[in-house]
C-alpha positions as CSV (number, residue, x, y, z in Angstrom):
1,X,39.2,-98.3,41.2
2,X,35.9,-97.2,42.8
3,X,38.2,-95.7,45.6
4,X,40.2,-93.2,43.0
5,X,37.3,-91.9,41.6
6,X,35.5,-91.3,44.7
7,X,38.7,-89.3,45.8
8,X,38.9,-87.5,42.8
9,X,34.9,-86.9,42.3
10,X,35.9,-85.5,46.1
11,X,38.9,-83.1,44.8
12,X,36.7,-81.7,42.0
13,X,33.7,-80.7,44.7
14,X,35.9,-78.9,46.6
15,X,37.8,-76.8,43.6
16,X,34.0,-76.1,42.5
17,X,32.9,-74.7,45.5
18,X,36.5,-72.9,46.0
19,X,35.9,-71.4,42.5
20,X,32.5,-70.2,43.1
21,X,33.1,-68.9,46.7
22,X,35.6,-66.6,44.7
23,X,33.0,-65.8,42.1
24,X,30.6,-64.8,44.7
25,X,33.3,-62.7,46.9
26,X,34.3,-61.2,43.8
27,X,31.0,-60.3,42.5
28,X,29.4,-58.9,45.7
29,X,32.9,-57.0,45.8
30,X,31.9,-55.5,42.5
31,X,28.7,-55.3,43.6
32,X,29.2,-53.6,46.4
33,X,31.8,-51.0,44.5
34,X,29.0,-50.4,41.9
35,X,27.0,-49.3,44.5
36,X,29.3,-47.0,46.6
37,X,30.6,-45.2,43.3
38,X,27.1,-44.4,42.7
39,X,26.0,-43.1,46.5
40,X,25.5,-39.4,46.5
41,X,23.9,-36.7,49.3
42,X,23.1,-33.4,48.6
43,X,21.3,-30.3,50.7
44,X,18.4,-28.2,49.8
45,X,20.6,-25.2,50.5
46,X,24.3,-24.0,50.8
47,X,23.9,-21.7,53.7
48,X,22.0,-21.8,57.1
49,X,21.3,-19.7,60.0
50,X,21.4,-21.2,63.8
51,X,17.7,-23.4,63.9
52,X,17.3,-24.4,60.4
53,X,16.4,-27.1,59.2
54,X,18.9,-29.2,56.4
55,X,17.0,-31.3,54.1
56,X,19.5,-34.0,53.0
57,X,18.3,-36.3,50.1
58,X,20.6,-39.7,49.6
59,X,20.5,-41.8,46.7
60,X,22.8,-44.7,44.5
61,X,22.5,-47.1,48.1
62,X,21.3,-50.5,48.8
63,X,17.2,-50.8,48.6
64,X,16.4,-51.5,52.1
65,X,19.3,-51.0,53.6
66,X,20.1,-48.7,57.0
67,X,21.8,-45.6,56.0
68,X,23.8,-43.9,59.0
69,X,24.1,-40.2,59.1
70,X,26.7,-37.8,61.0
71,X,27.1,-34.2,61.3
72,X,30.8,-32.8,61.6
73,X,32.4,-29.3,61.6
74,X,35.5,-29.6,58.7
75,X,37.5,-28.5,60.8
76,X,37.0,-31.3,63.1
77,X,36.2,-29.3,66.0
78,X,32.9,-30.9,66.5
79,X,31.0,-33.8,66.1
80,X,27.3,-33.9,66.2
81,X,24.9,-37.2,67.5
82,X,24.6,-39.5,64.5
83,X,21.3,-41.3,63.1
84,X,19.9,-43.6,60.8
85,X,17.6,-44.0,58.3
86,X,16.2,-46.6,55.4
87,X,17.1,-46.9,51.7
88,X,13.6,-46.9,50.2
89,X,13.1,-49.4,46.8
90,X,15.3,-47.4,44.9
91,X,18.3,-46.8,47.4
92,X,17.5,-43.1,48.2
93,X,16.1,-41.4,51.2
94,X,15.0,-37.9,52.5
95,X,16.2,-36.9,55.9
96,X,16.8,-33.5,58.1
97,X,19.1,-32.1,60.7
98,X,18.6,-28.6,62.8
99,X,21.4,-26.6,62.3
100,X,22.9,-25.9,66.3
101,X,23.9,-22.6,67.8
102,X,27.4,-24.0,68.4
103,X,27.6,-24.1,64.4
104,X,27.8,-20.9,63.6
105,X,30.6,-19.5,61.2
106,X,31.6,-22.9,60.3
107,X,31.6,-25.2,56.9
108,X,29.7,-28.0,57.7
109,X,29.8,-32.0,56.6
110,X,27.3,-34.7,56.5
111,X,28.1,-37.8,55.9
112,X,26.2,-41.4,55.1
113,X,27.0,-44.5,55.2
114,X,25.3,-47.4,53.6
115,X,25.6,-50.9,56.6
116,X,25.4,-53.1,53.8
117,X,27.0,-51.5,50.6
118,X,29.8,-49.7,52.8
119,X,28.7,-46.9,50.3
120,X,29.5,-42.9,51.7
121,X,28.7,-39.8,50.1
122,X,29.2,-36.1,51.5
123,X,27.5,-32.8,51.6
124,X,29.1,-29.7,52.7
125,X,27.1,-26.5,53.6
126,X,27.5,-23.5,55.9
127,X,25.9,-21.8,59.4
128,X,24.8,-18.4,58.0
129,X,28.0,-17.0,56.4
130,X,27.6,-14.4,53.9
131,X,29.0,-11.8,51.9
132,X,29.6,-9.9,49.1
133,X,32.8,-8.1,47.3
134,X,32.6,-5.8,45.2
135,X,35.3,-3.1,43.4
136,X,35.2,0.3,41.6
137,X,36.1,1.1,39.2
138,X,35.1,-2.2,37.0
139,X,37.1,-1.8,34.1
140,X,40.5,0.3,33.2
141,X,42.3,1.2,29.7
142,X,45.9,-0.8,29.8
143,X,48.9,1.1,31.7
144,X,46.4,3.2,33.6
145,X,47.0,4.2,37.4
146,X,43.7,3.9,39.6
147,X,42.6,3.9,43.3
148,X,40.3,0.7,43.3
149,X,37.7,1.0,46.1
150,X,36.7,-2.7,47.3
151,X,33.7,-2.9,49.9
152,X,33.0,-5.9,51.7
153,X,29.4,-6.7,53.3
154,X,28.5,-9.1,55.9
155,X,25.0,-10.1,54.7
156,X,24.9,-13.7,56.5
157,X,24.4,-13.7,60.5
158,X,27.5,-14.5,61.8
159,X,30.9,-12.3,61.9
160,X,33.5,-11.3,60.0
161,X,36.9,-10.0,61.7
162,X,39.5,-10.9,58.6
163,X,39.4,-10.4,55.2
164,X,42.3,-10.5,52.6
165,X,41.8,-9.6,49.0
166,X,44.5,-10.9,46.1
167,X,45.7,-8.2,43.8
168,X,46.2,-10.0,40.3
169,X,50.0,-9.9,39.6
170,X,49.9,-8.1,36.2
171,X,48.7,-5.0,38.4
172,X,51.9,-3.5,39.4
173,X,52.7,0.3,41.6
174,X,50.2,-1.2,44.6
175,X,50.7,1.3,47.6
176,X,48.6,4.1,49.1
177,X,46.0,1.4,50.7
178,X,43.8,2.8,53.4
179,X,40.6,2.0,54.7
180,X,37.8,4.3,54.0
181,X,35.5,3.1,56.8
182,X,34.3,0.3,58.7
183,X,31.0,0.8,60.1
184,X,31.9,2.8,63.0
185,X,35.0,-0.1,63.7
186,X,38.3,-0.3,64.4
187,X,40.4,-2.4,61.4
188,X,43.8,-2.2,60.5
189,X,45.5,-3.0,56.7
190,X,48.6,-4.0,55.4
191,X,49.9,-4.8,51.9
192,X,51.8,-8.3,51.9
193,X,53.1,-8.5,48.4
194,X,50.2,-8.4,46.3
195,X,48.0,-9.1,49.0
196,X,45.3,-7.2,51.3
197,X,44.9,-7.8,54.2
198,X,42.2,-6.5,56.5
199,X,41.8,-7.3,60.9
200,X,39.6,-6.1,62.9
201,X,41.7,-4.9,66.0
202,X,38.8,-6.6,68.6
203,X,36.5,-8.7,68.3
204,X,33.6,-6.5,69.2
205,X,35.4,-4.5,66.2
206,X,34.3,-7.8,63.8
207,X,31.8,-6.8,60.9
208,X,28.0,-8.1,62.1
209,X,25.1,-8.5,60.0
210,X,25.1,-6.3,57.5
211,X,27.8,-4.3,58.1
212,X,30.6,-2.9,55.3
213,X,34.0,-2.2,55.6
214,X,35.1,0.1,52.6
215,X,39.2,0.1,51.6
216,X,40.9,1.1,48.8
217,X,44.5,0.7,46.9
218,X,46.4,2.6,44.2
219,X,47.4,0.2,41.3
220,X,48.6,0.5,37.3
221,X,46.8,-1.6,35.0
222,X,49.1,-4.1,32.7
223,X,50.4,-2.8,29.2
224,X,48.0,-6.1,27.6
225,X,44.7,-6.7,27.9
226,X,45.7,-10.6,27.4
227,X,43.8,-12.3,30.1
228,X,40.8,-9.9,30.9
229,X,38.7,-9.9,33.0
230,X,41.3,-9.9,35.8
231,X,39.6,-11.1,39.3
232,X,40.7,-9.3,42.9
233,X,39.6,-12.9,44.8
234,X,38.5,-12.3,48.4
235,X,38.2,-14.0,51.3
236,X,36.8,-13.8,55.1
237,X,37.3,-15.6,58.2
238,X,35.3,-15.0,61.5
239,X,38.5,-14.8,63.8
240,X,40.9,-11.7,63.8
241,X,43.8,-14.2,63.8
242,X,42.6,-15.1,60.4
243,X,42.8,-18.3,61.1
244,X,39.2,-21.2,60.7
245,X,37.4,-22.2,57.9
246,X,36.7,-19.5,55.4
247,X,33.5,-17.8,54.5
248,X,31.8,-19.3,51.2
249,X,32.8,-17.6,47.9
250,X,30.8,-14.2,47.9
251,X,27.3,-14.3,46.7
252,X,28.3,-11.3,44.4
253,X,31.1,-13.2,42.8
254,X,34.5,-12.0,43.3
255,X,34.9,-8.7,42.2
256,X,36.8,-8.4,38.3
257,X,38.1,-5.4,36.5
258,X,38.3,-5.4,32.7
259,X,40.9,-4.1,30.5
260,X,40.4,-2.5,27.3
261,X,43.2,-0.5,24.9
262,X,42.0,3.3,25.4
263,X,41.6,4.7,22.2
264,X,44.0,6.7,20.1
265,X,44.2,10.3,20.7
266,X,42.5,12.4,18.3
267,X,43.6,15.5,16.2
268,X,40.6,17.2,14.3
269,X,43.4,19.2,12.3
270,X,44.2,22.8,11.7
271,X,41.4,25.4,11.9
272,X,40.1,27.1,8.7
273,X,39.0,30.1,7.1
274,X,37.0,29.8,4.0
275,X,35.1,31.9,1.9
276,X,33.1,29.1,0.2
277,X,30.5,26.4,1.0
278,X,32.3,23.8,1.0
279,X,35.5,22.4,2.7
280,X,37.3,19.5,3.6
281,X,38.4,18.1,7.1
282,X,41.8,16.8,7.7
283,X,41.2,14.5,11.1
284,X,44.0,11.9,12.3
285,X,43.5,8.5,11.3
286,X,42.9,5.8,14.8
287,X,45.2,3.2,15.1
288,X,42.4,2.3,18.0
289,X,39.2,2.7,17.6
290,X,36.9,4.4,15.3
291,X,36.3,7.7,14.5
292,X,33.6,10.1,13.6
293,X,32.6,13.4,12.9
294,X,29.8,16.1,14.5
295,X,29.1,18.9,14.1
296,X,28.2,21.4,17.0
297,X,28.0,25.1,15.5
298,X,27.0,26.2,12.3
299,X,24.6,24.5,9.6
300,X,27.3,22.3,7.8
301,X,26.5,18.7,7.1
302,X,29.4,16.4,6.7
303,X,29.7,14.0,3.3
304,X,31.2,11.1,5.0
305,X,31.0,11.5,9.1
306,X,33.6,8.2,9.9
307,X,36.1,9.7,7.5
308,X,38.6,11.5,9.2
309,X,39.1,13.6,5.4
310,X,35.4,13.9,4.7
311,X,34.0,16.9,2.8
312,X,31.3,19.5,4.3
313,X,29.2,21.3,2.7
314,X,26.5,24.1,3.5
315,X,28.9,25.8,5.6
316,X,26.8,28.9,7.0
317,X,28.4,32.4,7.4
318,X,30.7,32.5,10.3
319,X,32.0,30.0,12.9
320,X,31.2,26.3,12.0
321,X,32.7,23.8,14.8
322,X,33.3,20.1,13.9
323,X,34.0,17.5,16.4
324,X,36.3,14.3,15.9
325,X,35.5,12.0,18.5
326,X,37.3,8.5,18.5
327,X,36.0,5.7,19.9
328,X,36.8,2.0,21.7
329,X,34.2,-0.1,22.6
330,X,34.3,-0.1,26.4
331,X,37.3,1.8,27.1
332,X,36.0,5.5,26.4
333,X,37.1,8.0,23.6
334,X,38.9,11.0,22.8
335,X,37.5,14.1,21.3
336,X,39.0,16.9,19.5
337,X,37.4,20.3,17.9
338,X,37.8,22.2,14.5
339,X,36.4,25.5,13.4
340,X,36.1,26.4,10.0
341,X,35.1,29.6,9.5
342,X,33.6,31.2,6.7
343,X,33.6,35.1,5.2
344,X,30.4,36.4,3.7
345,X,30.9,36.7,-0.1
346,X,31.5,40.3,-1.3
347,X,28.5,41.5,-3.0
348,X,28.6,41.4,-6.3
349,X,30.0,44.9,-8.2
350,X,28.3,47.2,-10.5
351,X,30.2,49.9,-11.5
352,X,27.2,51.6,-13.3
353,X,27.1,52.1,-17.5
354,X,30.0,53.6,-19.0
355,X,29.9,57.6,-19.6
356,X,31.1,59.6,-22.2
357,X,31.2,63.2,-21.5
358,X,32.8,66.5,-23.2
């Protein structure tokens, strides 16, 4: 008797400790998960030029633990010395990195990795790539025809020898594109469906440090404004072959143009020719926009100036002009004139008294 429940005091050790093995492998698994979903690294900048220095600020590791760090190009065509670091009491560190001359023009990745927790975290930033993007003109009335200049600036230290720019697709008619000039350069341009696309034909040809290249495209605007702003999105490269990792969005923003509906077209109405003071307009009515009235010649003062069918009065002797200007916010106006012209009054008659004569 004393033999089974030795054997079976045995049997229930070893489930216990089975059991809380698990419990332990589980937890620190958890553990561990908690901690790596919570890692994060981030840089004091987005862009840097050849010597710079990266702050990189970790937190969300282990307290204490050794924090390795790597520097990669994302295309994988380098891979810089890793080193290491300490979690201080609340699992974050501060750390730096010299940007090298063999980075320039490329998107960059550091990485760290936690010995204990297993937890990684990213940051991406660039070597000195730069530019802007900007378009003229900014904004268009619907199913309107416009040559849209687009300039593009190198303003980081690097180079740039591609650049495409995306025509949205409710732009239809794209053709006459051309470059304007390329700071003394040699590019070439083609149109690849709704796409630009800009090489320079050598690499010393590539844009340097501030530097533009100026193009432009013919394009109709859609019949809706549905959907405005529409954006022309950019981007640049450092090789002719358009091929590498891709400058950062530009620091302008991509360049947008806004639609509007262009206001109707106005009629002032017929001209007049009074002999009063007084009158009244007969203006078209704007489906678009609003309208109203001013008057440019003459001493008239209209009753009601947004009527299109307001009364003047005061009209002086002579030629009295009246404009009727329509109006839509942020897509221009249209202006027509009137002249209402008024005759002097015959001075009043007197024929003298009557006579009576023999």
């Amino acid at each position: 008797m004393s033999h089974i429940y030795s054997n079976s005091r045995k049997e229930f050790m070893r489930t216990f400790v089975t059991l809380f093995l698990a419990f332990l492998l589980v937890s620190c698994a958890a553990f561990s998960a908690t901690w790596a979903s919570q890692a994060k690294l981030t840089s004091d900048k987005s862009d840097y030029q050849p010597g710079e220095t990266v702050i990189l600020t970790g937190s969300g590791y282990l307290p204490g633990e050794t924090v390795t760090l790597e520097v990669h190009h994302a295309d994988g065509s380098a891979y810089h010395s890793s080193w290491t670091v300490v979690a201080d009491g609340s699992g974050g560190f501060t750390t730096s990195w010299v940007v090298l001359n063999d980075c320039l023009n490329h998107l960059l990745v550091a990485t760290a990795t936690g010995a204990a927790s297993g937890s990684t975290a990213s940051a991406y930033f660039w070597d000195a790539t730069s530019w802007t993007l900007t378009i003229s003109p900014t904004s268009s009335g619907t199913s309107e025809t416009h040559t849209y200049t687009i300039t593009a600036t190198n303003t980081g230290t690097g180079v740039i020898g591609c650049i495409t720019d995306t025509v949205p697709s409710v732009f239809t008619g794209l053709g006459s594109q051309s470059i304007v000039s390329a700071s003394g350069h040699s590019w070439s341009i083609t149109l690849t469906g709704n796409t630009i696309g800009l090489t320079a034909n050598s690499n010393p040809d590539r844009l340097n440090t501030n530097e533009t290249i100026v193009f432009s495209i013919s394009a109709t605007s859609p019949a809706s404004a549905t959907g405005s702003p529409f954006t022309w999105s950019g981007n640049a490269v450092a090789n002719t072959n358009c091929t590498g990792a891709s400058y950062p969005v530009p620091t302008s923003g991509q360049p947008t143009v806004s639609l509007c509906t262009p206001p109707s077209t106005s009629n002032a109405g017929p001209d007049q020719s009074v002999c009063a003071t007084t009158a009244t307009l007969a203006g078209s009515t704007p489906s678009v926009g609003t309208g109203a009235w001013t008057v440019i010649a003459g001493s008239a003062s209209v009753t009601t100036p947004a009527s299109p069918t307001s009364g003047v009065t005061g009209l002086s002797v002579g030629a009295n002009t009246f404009v009727w200007t329509i109006t839509a916010s942020g897509c221009g106006s249209s202006s027509d004139t009137i002249t209402i012209t008024r005759s002097a009054s015959p001075t009043t008659s007197n024929a003298g008294p009557d006579q009576t004569v023999c």
